[in-house]
Structures are given as C-alpha cells and as structure tokens.
N, C-alpha and C positions, 0 to 999 in steps of 0.2 A: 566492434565499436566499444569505446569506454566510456563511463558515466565521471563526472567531478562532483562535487561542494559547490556550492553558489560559493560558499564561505571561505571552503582551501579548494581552491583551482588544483593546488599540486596530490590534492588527493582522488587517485583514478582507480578505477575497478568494473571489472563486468556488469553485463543488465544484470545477471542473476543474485549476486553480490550486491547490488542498488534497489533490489525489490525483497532479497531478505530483509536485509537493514530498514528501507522505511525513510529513516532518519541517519541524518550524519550527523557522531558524535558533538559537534559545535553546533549544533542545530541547523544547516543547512541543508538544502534541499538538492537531489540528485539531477540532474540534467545531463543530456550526452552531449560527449567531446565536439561533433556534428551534428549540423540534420542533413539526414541522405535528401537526394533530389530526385524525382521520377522523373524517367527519363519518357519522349513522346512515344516512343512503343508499349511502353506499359499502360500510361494512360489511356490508348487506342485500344490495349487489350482489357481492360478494367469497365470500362462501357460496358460489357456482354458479358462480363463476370455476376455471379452472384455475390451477396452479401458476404459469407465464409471466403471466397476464395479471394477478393480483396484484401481482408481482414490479414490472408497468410502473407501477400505480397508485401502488404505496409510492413504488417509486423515484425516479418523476415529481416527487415534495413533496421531494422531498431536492438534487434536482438539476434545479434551476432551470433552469441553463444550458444542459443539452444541450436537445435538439429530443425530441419524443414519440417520429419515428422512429427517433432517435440510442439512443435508449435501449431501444426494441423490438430494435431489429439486435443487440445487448449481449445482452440475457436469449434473444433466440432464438440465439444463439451459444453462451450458456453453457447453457442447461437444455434447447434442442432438441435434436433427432434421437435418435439414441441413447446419448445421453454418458453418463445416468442409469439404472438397472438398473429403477428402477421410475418408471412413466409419470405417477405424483403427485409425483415428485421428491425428495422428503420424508414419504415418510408414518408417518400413527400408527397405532401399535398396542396394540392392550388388554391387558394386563398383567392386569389383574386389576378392580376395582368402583370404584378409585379410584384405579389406578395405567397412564397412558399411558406408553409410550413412543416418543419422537420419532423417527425412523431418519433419520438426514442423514448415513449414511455410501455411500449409493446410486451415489454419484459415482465417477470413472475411479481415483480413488487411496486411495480404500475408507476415507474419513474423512470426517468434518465440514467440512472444510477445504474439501473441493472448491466446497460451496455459495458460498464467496467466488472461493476461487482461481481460477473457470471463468469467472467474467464481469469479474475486477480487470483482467485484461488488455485489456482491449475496453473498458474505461472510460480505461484507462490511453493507448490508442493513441488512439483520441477526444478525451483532454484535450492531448496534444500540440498533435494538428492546432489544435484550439480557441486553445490559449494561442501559436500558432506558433513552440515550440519546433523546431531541428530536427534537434540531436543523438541521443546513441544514448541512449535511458534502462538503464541500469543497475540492476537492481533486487538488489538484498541484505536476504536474508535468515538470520534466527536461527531454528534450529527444535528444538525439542524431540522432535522425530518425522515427526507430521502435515503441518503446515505447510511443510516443506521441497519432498517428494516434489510436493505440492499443486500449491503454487507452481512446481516444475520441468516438471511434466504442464501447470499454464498456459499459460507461457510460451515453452514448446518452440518454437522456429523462429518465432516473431512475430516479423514485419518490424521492424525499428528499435527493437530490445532486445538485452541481457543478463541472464543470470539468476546469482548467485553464492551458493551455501546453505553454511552454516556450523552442523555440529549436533556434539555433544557425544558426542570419540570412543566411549564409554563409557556413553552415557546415553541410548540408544535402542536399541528389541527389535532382533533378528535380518533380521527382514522388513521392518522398517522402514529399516534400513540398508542392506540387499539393495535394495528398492526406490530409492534414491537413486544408490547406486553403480553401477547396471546401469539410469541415466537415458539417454535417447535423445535427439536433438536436438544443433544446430552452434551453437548458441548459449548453452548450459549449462555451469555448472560445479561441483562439489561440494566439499568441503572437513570433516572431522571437525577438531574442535581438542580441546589439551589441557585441560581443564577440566570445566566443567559449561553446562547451557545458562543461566545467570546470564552466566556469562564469554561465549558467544559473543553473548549479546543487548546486552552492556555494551558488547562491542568493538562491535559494529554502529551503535551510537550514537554511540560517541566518534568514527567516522571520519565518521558523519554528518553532526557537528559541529565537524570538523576544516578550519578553514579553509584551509591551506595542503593539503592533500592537495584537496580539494573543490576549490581552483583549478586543482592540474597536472590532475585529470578530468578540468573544462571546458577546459581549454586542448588537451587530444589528444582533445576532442571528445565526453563524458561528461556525461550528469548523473546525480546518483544518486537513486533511488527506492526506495522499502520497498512489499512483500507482505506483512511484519506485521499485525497488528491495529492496530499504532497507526496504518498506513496507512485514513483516515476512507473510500475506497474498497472496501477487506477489509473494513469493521465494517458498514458501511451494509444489505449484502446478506442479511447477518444479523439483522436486525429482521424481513424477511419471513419468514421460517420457523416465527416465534413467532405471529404473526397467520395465516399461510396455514393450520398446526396447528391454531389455534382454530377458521375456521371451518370445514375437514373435520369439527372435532369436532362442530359445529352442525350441519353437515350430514347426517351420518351418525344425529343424534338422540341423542349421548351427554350435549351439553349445549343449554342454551336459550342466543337470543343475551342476552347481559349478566350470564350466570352465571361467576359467580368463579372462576379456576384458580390451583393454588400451580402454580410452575415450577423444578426442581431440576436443577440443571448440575451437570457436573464442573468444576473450574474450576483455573485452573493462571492465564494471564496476564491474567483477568479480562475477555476479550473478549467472549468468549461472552457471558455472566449480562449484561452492560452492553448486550448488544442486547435482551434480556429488557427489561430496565429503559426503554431504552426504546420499544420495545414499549408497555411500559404506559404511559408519556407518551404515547404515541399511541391510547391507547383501550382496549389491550388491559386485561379487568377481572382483575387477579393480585392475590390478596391478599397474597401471601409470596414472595419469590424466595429457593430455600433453596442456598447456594452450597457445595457439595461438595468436599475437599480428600481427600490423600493424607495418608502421615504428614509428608509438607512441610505442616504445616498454618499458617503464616504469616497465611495471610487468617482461619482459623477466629480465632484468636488473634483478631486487629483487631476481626472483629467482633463477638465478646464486650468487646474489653477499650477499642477504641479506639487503643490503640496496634500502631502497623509498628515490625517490628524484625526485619530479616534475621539478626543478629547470634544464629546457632545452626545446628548443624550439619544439613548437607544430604543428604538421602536417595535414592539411587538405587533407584526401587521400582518395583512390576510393573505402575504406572504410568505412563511415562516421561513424555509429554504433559505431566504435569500437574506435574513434576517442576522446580517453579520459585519462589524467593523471594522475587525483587521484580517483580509486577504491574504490567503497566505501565499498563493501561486503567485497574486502578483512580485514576490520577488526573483521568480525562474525570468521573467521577463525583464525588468529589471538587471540583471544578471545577463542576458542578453545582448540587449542593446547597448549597455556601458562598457562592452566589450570584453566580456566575463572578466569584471574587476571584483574579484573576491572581496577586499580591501574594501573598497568602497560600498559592496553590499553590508559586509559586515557593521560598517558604520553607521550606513544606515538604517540596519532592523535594530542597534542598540538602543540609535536615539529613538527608534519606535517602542521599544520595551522601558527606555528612563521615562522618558517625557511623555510619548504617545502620537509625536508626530515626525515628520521630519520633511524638508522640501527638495526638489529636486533642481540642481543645475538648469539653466536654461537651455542648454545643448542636448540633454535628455529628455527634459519637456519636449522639445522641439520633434523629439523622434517619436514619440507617446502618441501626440497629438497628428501627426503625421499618418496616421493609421487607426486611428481610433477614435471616435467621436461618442458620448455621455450622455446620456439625460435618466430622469427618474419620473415616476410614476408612483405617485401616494395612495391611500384605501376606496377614495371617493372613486378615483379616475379608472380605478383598476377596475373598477365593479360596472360604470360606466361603459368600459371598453368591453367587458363579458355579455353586456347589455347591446351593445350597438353590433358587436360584430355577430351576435347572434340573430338579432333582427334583420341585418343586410345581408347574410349569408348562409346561415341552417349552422354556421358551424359554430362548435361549444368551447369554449376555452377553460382553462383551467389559471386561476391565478395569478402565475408565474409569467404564464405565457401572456398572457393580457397585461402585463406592465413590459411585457417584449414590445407587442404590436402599438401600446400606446407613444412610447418609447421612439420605435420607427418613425409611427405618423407624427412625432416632435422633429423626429430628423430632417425628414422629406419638404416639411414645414420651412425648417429653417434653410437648408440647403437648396432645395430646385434638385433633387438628384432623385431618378423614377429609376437607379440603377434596379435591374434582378435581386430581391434580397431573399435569404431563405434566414428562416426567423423558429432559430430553437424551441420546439418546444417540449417541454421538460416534464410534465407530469401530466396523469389521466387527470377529466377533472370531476370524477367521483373521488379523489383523495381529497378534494375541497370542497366537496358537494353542500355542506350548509351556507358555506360564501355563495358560488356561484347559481343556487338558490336562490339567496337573498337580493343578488345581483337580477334574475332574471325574475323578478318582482316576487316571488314566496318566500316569506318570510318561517319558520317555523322552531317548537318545542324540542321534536322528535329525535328519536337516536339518531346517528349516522347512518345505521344499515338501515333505517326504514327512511332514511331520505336517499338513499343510491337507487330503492325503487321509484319513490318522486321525479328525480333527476332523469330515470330511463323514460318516462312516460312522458316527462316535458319535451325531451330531446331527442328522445330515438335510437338513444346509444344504448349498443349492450355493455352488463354490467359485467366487467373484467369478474373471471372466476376466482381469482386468488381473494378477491375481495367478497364476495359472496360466500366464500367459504370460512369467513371471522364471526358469520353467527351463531354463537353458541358455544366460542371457544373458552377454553378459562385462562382467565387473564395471570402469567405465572409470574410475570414482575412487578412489583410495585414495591420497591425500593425508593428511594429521595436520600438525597446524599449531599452533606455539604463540600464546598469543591473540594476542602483541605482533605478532606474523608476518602476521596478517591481511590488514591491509593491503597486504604483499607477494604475497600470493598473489593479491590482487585484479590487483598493477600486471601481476604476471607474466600471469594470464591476457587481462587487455585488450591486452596487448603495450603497455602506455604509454609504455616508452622509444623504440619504434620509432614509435608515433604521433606523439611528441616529435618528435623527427629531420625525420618527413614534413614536419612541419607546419613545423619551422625551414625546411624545404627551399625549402618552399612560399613561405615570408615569402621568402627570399634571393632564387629564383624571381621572387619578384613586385618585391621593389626594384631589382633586377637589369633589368627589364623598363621599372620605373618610370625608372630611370635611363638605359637604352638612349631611352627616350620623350622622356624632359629634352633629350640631348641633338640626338635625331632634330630638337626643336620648335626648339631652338639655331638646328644647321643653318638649317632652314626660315626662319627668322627673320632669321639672319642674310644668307642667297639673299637673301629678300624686301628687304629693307634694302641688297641693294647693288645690287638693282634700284631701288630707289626714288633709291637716290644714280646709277645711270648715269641715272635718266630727268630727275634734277631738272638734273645736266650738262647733257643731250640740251636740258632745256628751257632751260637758261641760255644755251646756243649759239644754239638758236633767237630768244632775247628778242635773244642780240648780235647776230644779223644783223641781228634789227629793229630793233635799237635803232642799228644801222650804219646802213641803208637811210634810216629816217629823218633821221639826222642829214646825209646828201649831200643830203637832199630841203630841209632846215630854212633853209638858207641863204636862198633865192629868198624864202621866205617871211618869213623874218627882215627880209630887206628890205624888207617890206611892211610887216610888222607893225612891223619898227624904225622905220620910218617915224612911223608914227603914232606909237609909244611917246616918242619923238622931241619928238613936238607938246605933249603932255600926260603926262609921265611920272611929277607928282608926284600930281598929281590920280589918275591910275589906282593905285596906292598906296596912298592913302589910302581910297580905297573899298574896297579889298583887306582891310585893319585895320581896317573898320566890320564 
C-alpha cells in the first residue's frame, strides 16, 4: 500500500517512508492510496481474538511493507506484558441500555494517548532500519496535555531518538503538568511556551517546514519526526480500538454482528472521530459519528454551518485536551471525501493560515453532515454531567468524557435516535481529579496527589500506579519559552552548535587526511618514476654496451657483407622500395 499528501496527490511512498517523515514537505498530511475492507471471515474470526491479535490483522492491510513478524514484535511491545491495567486493553463498559463506554485510558500515562504512543515508537525504529536512515530521529511534539506525557513514556530511552514536548504554560491540569515535568529518561525534553496549544501546534509545523533550520538538523546529524496525530503512524493504531470495541460487544451478546453503533468522541484535533470514520470505511457498521466539543466549539460550528473559522476567542476550560481551534486531521477527511483534490485542500488550509477561515461548497457540507452530527458542552454542563452520572450510576467520569456523554444526551434530545452508541472515553479521571472533585460537590486547597486519595475514597476507584508513583518526584522541567524561542530551545537541547563544530572537525579531520594521502601518493609516484628513469638509464647503458660490442664486431662483417653490397648495390635497393 502507498501513502500520498492531502496536498500533492502525486507524491506516493511507503507506510514506513510516511511515518519517518511525519510531515510532507508542503505541509501536508499523509493518508493511504486506499482503505483496505474486512472482509466477513475476518470479522467472524476477530470476535474471539484477543486485543494483540486484531491489532496484527488491522495493522497488517495498512502496512504493507513491514513483515507479519515486524508488526507482531510492534503490538506485543506496545499492548504486552503489563503495560496496560487491564488484560482487554481497552475495554467496554455498559453505561446504561444504550450507552457504552470505551476505556482506552488503561495505559502507562492514564490516557487515550497511550494506545498510539506505546507502539509509534516501534514502528518508528522499524521504519528507519527499513528506509536506511541512520541519523538520530528527533521527534516534536505539541500537546494539549495527553499527548505530551504519552509520547515522553514512548519514547523514554529508545535507541536512536529524541523526544522534545511543547504544551501550553497555562493550558493544562495540575497533573498533567506534574506528569511531564517529573518525566524520566536521557533522551527527553519538556518545554511550556507562552501561548495556547494553537501556538505551540503552529510553531511545530513552521519549524517542520522550515527549510533552513531542517538542513543545520540534518547537517549535525537530525532528522525530524512528529508523535502528533498528523503523524499516519499515531492515527493508524487508532482505528483498532473502534473495531476491537465492536467485536467484545458481539461477543459479549450486547450486539449482533452487522448491527449498527452511533460513535461519540470528545474531540479537540480531530484524530480521534477520523479513526472512527475510518473504521467505518473498513466495515465497521456506524450510523452516526457524533463529534463532541468544549466551549472551543469550532468544529460544532463547521459542522452545522460548513464553515472554519478560528477567528474568536479561545477558552481555557476544564477540558484542556480538547482546548484547540484549528484541527488539524480534520483535513485527512477533508481530503477524502472532496475526492482527494490535493488542489483544493491546498486552497483551503491557505485561506485557513491567511485569514483563519474558510467555508466549504455545499456538496461537501452535504457529505460532512451526512455522517456527522455536533454539539458542545461548556464548564457548568461538563461538571453537571460528572455530577449526575455519578449519582445515577456509581460511575466516575473524567472531563473529557463528560462533555461526550452531555454531548450524546443533546443528540438523542434532538434526533429520537436510542441507536447503540459507544462513547470514547479518553482519560482516567484522577488526571482531573480537582474538577471532578469539585463537580462531585468538594471543593478543595490541596495538591493533586492528596486529592487522588480524596477521589479513591469518594469513588472507589483505584488510584492508577503510574500516578501514585509522581510523589516525591523532582520536577526536571521547568522551562517557559516564547513560541518564536522554540526553535532555540530545540538547538540548545540537541547541543547543535557543538554537533556543528564536531562535524566541521571531522570534515577538516578528513581533508586533512585526504591531503596528507595526495601527497603521501605524490611521494610514491614520484619514488616510482625516478626509478623507472634510473632503470630506463640502467637500460640505456646496457643497450650502449651493446650497441658498443656490436659495433667492434660489425666491421669483419661489414666486410663481407660490403663485399657483396659492393657487387649488386642498386639492385638490393630497389627491392628494399618494392
């Protein structure tokens, strides 16, 4: 299978080539040529599968290129042993007659996130060797929260990496911040900038696409890579979860196979909902994908109206995650459904970068809307919905996932539709434990880690160990970085002026060497050649004795032969010039 550009259609290349890269030079995002289809025997054998071995079948139609084994060593790295708190990896839980909830926060960094971030890396060290890269990959990340910590737990100590996270001073919880600045690992680095996470996701690109910075990388030995979503590696792993969920639910006898599920996200950079989507390109039967916002409700807008338009003020709310205006998956989709017009995406994210917005044809609304259906959840309602679904049902929500379920019950509201819905949910809710606190009427002063004890005792839940284990840690980042600054913080931590230096050293080193070699062959050359002039002397001496020796001898002979030449000297002549 080949990947393309949303941007140049005409530019194709393998998975392994599309997850080195990250990023397509024009700034484009990678998508494949197809999406494979499961066919009904696979489906029928994935019911009775465990979580891993779905994981190789999806994965396998996606990525051509690796080897079956290549891709088994990947998912039993990332979802083996005990990395995940629960042994389905992701499992569903019943809510209520028509309301699932997904749990894909089981992972080491108590989020959604993990399900990519634990096996990106293992694809990413894979696609090196494959494409015979053999620099250091540098991977840069923007994070809203989740995605930072994720990605730093990845990639902790991988051979022949950097990891560099960029999240917004300001615009992530307590513990979420705790978790990143009290990160482990020789090969990490952290960084809060001044802004919001737009700003740190914008800067990450422009240096993406910065050619002159992107050359001194490679020249001290760098390349760069992204753990984003727009990374086709991060999104890909996320389509199993949607399918592996269906069939437990078959399994378990909640649904028949081929019975229809709505699917409702929280949704912030549109990665998530677009592995949904395709999901259902792949067979999964969804009638509705219901896409969930905060009061950043940007994408609510589009999808009612058709038109993007960042241009309005941005909300830091008590759901950081999702705390984002310009989506950047939404243009894989996009790309899409316009019938992968490069051209016209292209046109479109410009006027998203001039202006800030831009509107879509009616013919493409029309397909949006077709599949999709909007609404948002603001701070009151979100806290409300942690409150109520706790009191009608034991069970605890986390933030994110409570402007899902408020979200829904707006859907079901307006539509009349009680379809099956399984309803993402995306973080533990000790990552938010002071909100949903405050939501379940405590209000309090206290640190974080002495309100995750609170929260066990109100609720019942054990407190995830990776989180238990942040007390007492030391806190090793605390950087603040203005966005333009980025880039310096990246040269300062690769040391790239000193790799500079090395590497001049090294050319000098080597012409130096090549120089001492010119002349060494000089020398030699020259030896050689004044032996060849004594031995052709040597032989010239030799030919004058001979040519001495004969000539005492010629005489005698001469007179013999003058003799005769003597007799007949014009005649012998003449036959000499025949």
């Amino acid at each position: 299978m080949y990947y393309r550009s949303t941007r140049n259609a005409g530019l194709k290349m393998k998975s392994a080539e599309a997850i080195k890269k990250g990023l397509s030079e024009e700034g484009g995002l990678f998508v494949p040529c197809e999406i494979p289809v499961l066919t009904d025997t696979e489906w029928k054998k994935m019911i009775d599968m465990p979580y891993i071995e779905r994981a190789n079948l999806i994965l396998r139609k996606y990525l051509t290129d690796f080897t079956a084994k290549e891709i088994a060593a990947c998912t039993e790295a990332a979802y083996g042993g005990n990395k995940f708190s629960s042994d389905k990896v992701a499992p569903v839980v019943k809510l209520n007659n028509n309301q699932y909830i997904l749990e894909l926060w089981h992972g080491p960094t108590c989020a959604f996130k993990d399900m990519a971030l634990q096996i990106l890396p293992h694809f990413m060290t894979a696609a090196m060797k494959k494409t015979g890269e053999d620099k250091t990959v540098v991977i840069l990340v923007a994070t809203s929260g989740d995605t930072g910590k994720a990605a730093l737990e990845g990639f902790k100590d991988v051979a022949g990496t950097r990891i560099i996270v960029f999240y917004p001073g300001e615009g992530v919880s307590d513990m979420q911040k705790l978790q990143m600045m009290t990160q482990e690992g020789a090969n990490v680095f952290v960084s809060g900038i001044y802004g919001n996470f737009d700003d740190a996701q914008s800067g990450v690109k422009a240096i993406f696409t910065n050619e002159a910075e992107n050359a001194e990388l490679e020249k001290a030995g760098y390349i760069l890579s992204s753990a984003n979503s727009i990374n086709w590696g991060r999104l890909v792993p996320q389509i199993v979860y949607y399918i592996s969920a269906y069939c437990d639910m078959v399994h378990s006898g909640e649904l028949t196979m081929g019975e229809k599920i709505n699917v409702c996200v929280p949704t912030g950079n549109f990665g998530n909902i677009l592995a949904a989507y395709y999901a259902r390109k792949m067979g999964l039967p969804v009638h509705k994908l219901i896409c969930a916002s905060n009061q950043n409700n940007v994408l609510t807008d589009f999808i009612h109206t058709g038109e993007y338009n960042r241009n309005r003020d941005f909300y830091a709310s008590v759901s950081p995650s999702m705390d984002i205006l310009i989506s950047s998956n939404l243009e894989r989709l996009l790309f899409d459904i316009s019938g992968c017009d490069d051209k016209r995406i292209t046109t479109l994210m410009n006027k998203l970068n001039k202006s800030g917005s831009y509107q879509l044809p009616k013919t493409l609304h029309k397909k949006v809307t077709d599949l999709f259906w909007g609404g948002f959840c603001d701070d009151y309602f979100t806290k409300v919905r942690i409150w109520k679904t706790f009191t009608e049902t034991g069970y605890t929500l986390d933030t994110h996932t409570a402007v899902a379920v408020d979200v829904y019950e707006q859907y079901v509201n307006e539509t009349g539709d009680y379809t099956k819905t399984l309803i993402a949910s995306t973080a533990s809710p000790y990552k938010f434990n002071r909100v949903v606190l405050s939501a379940l009427g405590e209000d309090s002063d206290e640190d974080d880690l002495t309100l995750t004890e609170r929260l066990r005792d109100k609720c019942h839940m054990e407190i995830p160990a990776s989180l238990s284990a942040l007390r007492g840690k030391e806190r090793r980042f605390t950087t603040v970085a203005a966005k333009e600054d980025m880039y310096s913080v990246i040269r300062d931590f690769l040391q790239v002026e000193e790799q500079l230096a090395s590497v001049e050293k090294k050319e000098a080193e080597n012409k130096g060497k090549v120089q001492k070699e010119s002349v060494k062959k000089g020398v030699s050359a020259a030896k050689s050649t004044g032996k060849k002039e004594a031995a052709s002397k040597a032989e010239e001496m030799v030919i004058g004795k001979s040519a001495v020796a004969k000539a005492e001898k010629k005489p005698v002979r001469r007179q013999t032969v003058g003799a005769q030449a003597e007799t007949k000297p014009m005649a012998e002549k003449k036959d000499i010039n025949k």
